[in-house]
C-alpha positions as CSV (number, residue, x, y, z in Angstrom):
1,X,-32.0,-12.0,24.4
2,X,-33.4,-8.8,23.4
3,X,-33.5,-7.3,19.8
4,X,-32.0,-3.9,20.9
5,X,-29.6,-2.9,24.0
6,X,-29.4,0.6,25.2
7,X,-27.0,2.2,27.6
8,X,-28.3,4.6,29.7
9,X,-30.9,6.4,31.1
10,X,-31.3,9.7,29.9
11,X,-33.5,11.4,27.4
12,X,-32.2,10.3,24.1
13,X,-31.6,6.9,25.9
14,X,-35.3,6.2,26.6
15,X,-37.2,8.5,23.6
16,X,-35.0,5.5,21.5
17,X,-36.1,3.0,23.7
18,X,-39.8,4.0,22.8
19,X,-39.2,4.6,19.2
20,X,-37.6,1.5,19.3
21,X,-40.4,-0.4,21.4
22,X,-43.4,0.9,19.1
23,X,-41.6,-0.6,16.0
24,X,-42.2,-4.4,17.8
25,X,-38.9,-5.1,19.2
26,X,-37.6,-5.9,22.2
27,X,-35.6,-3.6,24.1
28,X,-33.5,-3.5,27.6
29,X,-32.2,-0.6,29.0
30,X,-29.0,-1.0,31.1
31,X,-29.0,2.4,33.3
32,X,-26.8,3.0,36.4
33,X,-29.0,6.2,37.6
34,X,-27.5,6.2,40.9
35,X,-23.7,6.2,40.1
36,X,-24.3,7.8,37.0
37,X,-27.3,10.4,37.1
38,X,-28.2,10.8,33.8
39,X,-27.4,15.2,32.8
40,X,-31.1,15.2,31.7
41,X,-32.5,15.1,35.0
42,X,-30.7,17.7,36.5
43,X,-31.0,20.7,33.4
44,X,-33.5,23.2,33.3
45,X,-35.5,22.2,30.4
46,X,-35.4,24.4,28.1
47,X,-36.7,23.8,25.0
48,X,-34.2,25.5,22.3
49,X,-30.3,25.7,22.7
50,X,-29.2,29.0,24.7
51,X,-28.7,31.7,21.8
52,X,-29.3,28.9,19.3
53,X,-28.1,31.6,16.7
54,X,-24.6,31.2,17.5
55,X,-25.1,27.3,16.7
56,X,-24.4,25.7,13.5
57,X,-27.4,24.6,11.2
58,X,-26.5,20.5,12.1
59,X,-27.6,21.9,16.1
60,X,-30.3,24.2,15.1
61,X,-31.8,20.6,12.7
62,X,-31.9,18.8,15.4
63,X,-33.8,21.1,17.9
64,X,-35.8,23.7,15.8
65,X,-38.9,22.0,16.3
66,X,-38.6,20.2,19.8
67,X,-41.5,22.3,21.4
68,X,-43.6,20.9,18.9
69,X,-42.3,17.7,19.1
70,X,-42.8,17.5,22.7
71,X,-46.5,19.3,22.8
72,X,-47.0,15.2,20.9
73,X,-44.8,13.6,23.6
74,X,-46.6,15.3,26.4
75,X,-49.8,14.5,25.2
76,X,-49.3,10.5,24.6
77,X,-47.8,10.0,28.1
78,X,-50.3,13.1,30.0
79,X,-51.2,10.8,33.2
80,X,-48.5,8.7,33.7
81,X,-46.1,9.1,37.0
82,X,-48.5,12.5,37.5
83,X,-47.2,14.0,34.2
84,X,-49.7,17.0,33.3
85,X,-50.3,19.1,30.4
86,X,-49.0,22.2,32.3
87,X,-45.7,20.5,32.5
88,X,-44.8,21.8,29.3
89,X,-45.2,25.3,29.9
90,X,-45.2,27.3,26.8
91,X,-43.6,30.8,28.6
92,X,-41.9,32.3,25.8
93,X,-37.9,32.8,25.9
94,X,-36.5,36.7,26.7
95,X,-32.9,37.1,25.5
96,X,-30.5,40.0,26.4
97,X,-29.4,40.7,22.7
98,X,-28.1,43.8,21.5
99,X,-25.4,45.4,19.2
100,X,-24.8,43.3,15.8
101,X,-25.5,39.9,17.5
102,X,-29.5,41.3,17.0
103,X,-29.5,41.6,14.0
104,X,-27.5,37.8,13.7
105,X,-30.9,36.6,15.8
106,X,-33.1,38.3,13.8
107,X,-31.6,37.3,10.6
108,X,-31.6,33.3,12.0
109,X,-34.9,33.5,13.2
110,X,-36.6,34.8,9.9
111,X,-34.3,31.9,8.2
112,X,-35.9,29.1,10.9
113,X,-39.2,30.4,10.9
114,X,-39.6,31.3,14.4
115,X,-41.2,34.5,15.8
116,X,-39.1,37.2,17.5
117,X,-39.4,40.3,18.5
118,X,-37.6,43.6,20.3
119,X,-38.2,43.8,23.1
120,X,-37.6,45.3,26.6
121,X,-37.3,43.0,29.8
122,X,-39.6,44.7,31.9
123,X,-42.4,43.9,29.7
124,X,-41.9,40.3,30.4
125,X,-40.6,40.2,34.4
126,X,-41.8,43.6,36.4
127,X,-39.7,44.9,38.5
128,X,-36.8,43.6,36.8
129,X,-33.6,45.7,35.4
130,X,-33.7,47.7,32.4
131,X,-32.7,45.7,29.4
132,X,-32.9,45.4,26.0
133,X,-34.0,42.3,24.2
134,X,-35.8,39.9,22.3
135,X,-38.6,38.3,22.8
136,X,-39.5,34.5,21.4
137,X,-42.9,33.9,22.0
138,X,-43.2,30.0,20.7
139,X,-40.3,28.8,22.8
140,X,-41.3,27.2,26.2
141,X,-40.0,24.9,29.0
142,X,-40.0,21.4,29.9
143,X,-40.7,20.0,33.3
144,X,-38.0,17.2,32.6
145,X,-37.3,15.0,35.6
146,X,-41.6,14.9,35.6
147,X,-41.1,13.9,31.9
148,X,-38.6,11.4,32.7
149,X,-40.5,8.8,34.9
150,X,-43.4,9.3,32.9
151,X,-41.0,7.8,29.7
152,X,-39.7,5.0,32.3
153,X,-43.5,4.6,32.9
154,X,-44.7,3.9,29.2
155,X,-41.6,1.8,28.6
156,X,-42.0,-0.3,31.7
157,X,-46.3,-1.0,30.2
158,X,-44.6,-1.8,27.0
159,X,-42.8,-4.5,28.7
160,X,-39.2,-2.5,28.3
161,X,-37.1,-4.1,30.4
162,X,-34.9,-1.9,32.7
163,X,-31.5,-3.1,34.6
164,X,-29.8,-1.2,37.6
165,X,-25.6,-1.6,36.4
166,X,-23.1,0.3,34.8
167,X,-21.9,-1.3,31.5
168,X,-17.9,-1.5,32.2
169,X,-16.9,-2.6,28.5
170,X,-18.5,-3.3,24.8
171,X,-17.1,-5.9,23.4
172,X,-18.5,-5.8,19.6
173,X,-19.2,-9.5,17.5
174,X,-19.7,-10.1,14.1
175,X,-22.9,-8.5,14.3
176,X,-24.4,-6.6,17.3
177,X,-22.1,-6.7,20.9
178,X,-21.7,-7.9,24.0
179,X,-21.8,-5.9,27.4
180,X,-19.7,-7.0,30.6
181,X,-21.9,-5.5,33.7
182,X,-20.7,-4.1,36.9
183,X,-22.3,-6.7,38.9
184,X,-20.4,-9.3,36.6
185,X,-23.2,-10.3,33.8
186,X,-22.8,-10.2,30.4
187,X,-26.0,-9.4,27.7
188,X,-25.6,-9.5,24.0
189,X,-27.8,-8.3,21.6
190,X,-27.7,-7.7,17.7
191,X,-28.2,-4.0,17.8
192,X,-27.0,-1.9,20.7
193,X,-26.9,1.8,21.5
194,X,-24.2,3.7,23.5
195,X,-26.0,6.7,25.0
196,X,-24.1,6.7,28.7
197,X,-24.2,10.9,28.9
198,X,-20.8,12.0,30.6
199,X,-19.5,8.7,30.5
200,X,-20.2,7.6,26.8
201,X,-16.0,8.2,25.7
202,X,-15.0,5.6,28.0
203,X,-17.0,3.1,25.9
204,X,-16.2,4.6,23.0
205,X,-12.2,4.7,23.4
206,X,-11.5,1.1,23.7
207,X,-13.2,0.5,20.3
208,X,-10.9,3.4,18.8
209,X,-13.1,6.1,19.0
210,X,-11.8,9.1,19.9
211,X,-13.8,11.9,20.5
212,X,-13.4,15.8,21.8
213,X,-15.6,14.6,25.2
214,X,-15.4,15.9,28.7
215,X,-17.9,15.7,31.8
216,X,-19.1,19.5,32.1
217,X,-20.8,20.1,35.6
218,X,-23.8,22.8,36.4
219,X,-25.7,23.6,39.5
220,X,-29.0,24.9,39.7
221,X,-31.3,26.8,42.4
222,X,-34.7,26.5,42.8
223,X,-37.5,29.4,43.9
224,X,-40.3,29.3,45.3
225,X,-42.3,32.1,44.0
226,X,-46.1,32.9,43.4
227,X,-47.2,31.4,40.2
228,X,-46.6,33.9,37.4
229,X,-44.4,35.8,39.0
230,X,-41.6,35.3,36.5
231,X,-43.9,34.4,33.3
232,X,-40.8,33.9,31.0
233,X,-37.6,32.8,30.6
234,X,-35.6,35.2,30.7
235,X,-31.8,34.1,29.1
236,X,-28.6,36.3,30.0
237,X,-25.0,35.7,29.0
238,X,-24.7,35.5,33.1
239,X,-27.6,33.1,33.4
240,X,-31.4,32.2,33.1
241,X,-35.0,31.9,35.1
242,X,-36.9,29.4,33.8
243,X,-40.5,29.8,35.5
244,X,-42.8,26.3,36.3
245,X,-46.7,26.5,35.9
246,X,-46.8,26.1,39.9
247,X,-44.6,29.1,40.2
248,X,-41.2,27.3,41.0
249,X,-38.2,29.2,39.5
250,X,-35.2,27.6,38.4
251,X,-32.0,29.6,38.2
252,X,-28.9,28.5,36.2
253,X,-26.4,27.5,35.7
254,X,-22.8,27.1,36.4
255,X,-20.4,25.0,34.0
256,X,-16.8,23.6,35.5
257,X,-15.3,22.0,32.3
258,X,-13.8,18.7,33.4
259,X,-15.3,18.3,36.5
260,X,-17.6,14.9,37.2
261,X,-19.0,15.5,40.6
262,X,-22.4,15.6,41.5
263,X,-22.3,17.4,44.7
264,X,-23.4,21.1,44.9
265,X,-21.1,23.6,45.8
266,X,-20.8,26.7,48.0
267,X,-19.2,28.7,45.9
268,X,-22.0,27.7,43.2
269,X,-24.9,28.5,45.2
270,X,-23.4,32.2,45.7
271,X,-22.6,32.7,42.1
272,X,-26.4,31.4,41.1
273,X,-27.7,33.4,44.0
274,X,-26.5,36.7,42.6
275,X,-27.0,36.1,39.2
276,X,-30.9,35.5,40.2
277,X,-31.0,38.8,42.3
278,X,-29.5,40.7,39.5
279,X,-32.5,39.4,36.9
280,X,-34.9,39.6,39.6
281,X,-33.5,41.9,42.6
282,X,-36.5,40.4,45.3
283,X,-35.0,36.7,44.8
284,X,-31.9,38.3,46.7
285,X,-34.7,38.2,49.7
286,X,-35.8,34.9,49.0
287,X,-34.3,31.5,50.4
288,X,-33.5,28.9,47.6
289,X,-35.5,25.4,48.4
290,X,-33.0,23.2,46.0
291,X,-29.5,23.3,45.1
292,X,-28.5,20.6,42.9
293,X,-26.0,19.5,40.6
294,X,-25.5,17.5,37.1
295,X,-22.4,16.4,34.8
296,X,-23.4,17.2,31.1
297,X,-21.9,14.9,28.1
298,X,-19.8,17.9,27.4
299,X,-17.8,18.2,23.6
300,X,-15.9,20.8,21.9
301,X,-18.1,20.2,19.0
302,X,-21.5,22.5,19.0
303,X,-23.7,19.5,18.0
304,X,-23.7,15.7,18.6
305,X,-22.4,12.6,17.5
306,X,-25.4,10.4,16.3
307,X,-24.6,7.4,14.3
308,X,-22.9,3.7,14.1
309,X,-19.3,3.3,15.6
310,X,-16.6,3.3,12.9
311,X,-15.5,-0.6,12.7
312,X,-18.7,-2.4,14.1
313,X,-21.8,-3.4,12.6
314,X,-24.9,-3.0,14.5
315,X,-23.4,-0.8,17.8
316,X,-24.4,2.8,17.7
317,X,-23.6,5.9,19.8
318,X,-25.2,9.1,20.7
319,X,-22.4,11.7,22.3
320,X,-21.7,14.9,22.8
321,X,-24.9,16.7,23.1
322,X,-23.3,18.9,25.9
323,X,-26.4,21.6,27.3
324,X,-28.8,20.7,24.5
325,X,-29.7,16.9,25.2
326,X,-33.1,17.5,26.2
327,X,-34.1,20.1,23.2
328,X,-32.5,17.6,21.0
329,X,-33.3,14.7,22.3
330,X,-36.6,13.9,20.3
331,X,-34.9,14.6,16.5
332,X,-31.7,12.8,17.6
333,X,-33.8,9.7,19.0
334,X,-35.4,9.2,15.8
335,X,-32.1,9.4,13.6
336,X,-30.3,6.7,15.3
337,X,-33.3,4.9,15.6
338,X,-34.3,5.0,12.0
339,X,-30.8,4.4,11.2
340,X,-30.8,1.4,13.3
341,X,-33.8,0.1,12.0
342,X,-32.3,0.5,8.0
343,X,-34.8,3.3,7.3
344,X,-34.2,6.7,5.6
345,X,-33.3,9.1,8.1
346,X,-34.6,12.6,7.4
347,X,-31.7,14.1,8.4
348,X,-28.5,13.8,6.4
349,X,-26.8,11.2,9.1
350,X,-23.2,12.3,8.0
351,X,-23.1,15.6,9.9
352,X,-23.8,13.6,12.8
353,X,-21.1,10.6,12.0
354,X,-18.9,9.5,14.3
355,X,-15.9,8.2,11.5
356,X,-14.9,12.0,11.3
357,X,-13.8,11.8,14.7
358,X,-9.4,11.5,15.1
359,X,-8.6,8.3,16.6
C-alpha cells in the first residue's frame, strides 16, 4: 500500500507527487490520460494568469513567482525526456491595456513587484498593428507538454508508481480512503489527493462537496514560423501568441463553457485563425501545423480550491484552477502538500478551503 494516492495526471497532480516523493514516501498516481487528457497538456504555457490584475490577491499568491519557481524546476529535471533549458523561454508578456485598466496594471504591478512598462506593440512584433500597451519584461512561457514527461520521468526514477484507470468513486475510512478503479480494482491509502482536472466535481459530489465546477474547452493553433519572429507574447482581449525558442507559435484560445469534448472544431480553427492574422497579418498566409483541443477544470471562482475535503480526514482536493493550472501549479503543489504532510503552509490555507463551498 502506498503512503499517498493521487488522482490525476496533470501539473499540480505530479509537482505533488514529487514534493510528496522527496519527503520519503511512497506515492502512486492513478491517471486516465487517454480518457481524460489532463487541461495541462493542452494550454499554452504561460507563466502568469491572463491580465492577472483583474484577479484577486488569493490568484495573484499563488502565481506571482511561478517563472522563478520554474527557472528551479527546469533546471533539476534539464535532460530528462529531451527537456532543455530553452524550454522555458523567458519572452516577456505584451498586453493591449489602455484607458483606466493601465493605470489598475500599473498600480498592481508596483504593489507585486513586477516590472512594466508602456509600451507600443510594434516594438515587440514588427509588422504588427498599431497598439498601445504594456510591456512585462520578467514574464515568460513554458514549453509544458515537454515539461510534463520530463515530471513523469523523475517520478518514474524515484520509483513513483503510475496506473492507467479512471478512479470511478472515493470512498473515505476512518483515516485516509479507498478508490474503486475503472478496471474493477480498489487501492487504499492513508492520505489521498483529488486533482482529476475537469473531472474533479464528480468525486467531490458524492462526499457532499459542492462546488461552482464546469469543464471549460479551448482550442489552440500552432505556427511554424522562423525563430524570433514573434519574440513575445503578445496578450489581447481577442487572444494571444505565445512564441517557442525553435520558432513555433502558438495561438489561443477559444473557451465553450460547459462543453467536455476534446475534438477540435471548424468553427474554432477559423475564429483562432483570424485572431492570429489580426496580431500578426502574415500568419493569415501561413498554414497552421496543429489544431488541438483541451477541457480546463473550469470554476466560477477566480482562484482554486486547495485543501482537505470537509468531513474526511486525510483526503484532499485541488479544484478549480480553470486557465491558470500550470502558472499555479508549483505554489498550489506545495500547500496541499505541506498541508498533507502537517507542516505550516506559507500560505494562509483558508482562502483556498474547500468547507466554504454550498453543499
Amino acid at each position: 500500500m502506498a503512503d499517498v494516492l493521487v488522482v490525476g495526471g496533470g501539473i499540480v497532480g505530479l509537482l505533488s507527487a514529487l514534493n510528496l516523493s522527496d519527503r520519503g514516501l511512497s506515492v502512486t498516481v492513478i491517471d486516465a490520460g487517454g480518457q481524460r487528457p489532463p487541461a495541462s497538456w493542452a494550454g499554452g504555457g504561460i507563466l502568469s494568469p491572463l491580465f492577472a490584475w483583474r484577479y484577486p490577491d488569493p490568484m495573484n499568491r499563488l502565481s506571482h513567482d511561478a517563472t522563478a519557481r520554474y527557472r528551479g524546476l527546469v533546471e533539476r529535471l534539464r535532460g530528462k525526456a529531451g527537456l532543455r533549458a530553452s524550454d522555458l523561454n523567458e519572452s516577456g508578456l505584451w498586453a493591449a491595456v489602455d484607458g483606466d485598466e493601465r493605470r489598475d496594471a500599473l498600480r498592481w504591478a508596483s504593489s507585486w513587484g513586477v516590472r512594466c512598462q508602456a509600451a507600443p506593440l510594434s516594438q515587440h512584433l514588427s509588422a504588427a498593428p498599431e497598439r498601445d500597451g504594456l510591456w512585462f519584461p520578467d514574464i515568460g512561457n513554458l514549453r509544458n507538454p515537454r515539461l510534463l514527461k520530463a515530471l513523469r520521468a523523475a517520478l518514474v526514477a524515484q520509483r513513483v508508481e503510475f496506473v492507467n484507470a479512471s478512479v470511478e468513486a472515493v470512498r473515505p475510512g476512518a483515516i485516509g480512503a479507498e478508490l474503486a478503479l475503472s478496471h474493477g480494482g480498489r487501492v487504499t491509502a492513508p492520505r489521498v489527493l483529488i486533482g482529476a482536472g475537469a473531472w474533479t466535481s464528480t468525486l467531490l459530489e458524492p462526499l457532499g462537496v459542492d462546488l461552482p465546477l464546469f469543464p471549460a474547452k479551448g482550442e489552440m493553433l500552432l505556427y511554424r514560423l522562423p525563430p524570433g519572429r514573434v519574440r513575445s507574447i503578445v496578450l489581447t482581449d481577442e487572444g494571444y501568441l505565445i512564441p517557442r525558442a525553435d520558432g513555433a507559435v502558438l495561438a489561443g484560445s477559444t473557451l465553450k463553457a460547459g462543453d467536455a469534448t476534446t475534438y477540435p472544431t471548424v468553427t474554432g480553427r477559423w475564429a483562432l485563425q483570424a485572431m492570429a492574422a489580426s496580431l500578426l497579418p502574415e500568419l493569415a498566409s501561413v498554414t497552421p501545423s496543429y489544431h488541438w483541443a483541451g477541457v480546463r477544470p473550469g470554476s466560477d471562482r477566480d482562484w482554486p480550491y486547495l485543501g482537505p475535503v470537509p468531513g474526511t480526514r486525510g483526503v484532499f482536493a485541488a479544484a478549480g484552477l480553470h486557465r491558470n493550472g500550470l502558472v499555479a501549479a508549483p505554489a498550489s503543489a506545495e500547500l496541499l502538500v505541506r498541508l498533507m504532510c502537517g507542516e505550516t503552509p506559507s500560505l494562509d490555507p483558508a482562502a483556498y478551503s474547500l468547507s466554504g463551498a454550498p453543499s
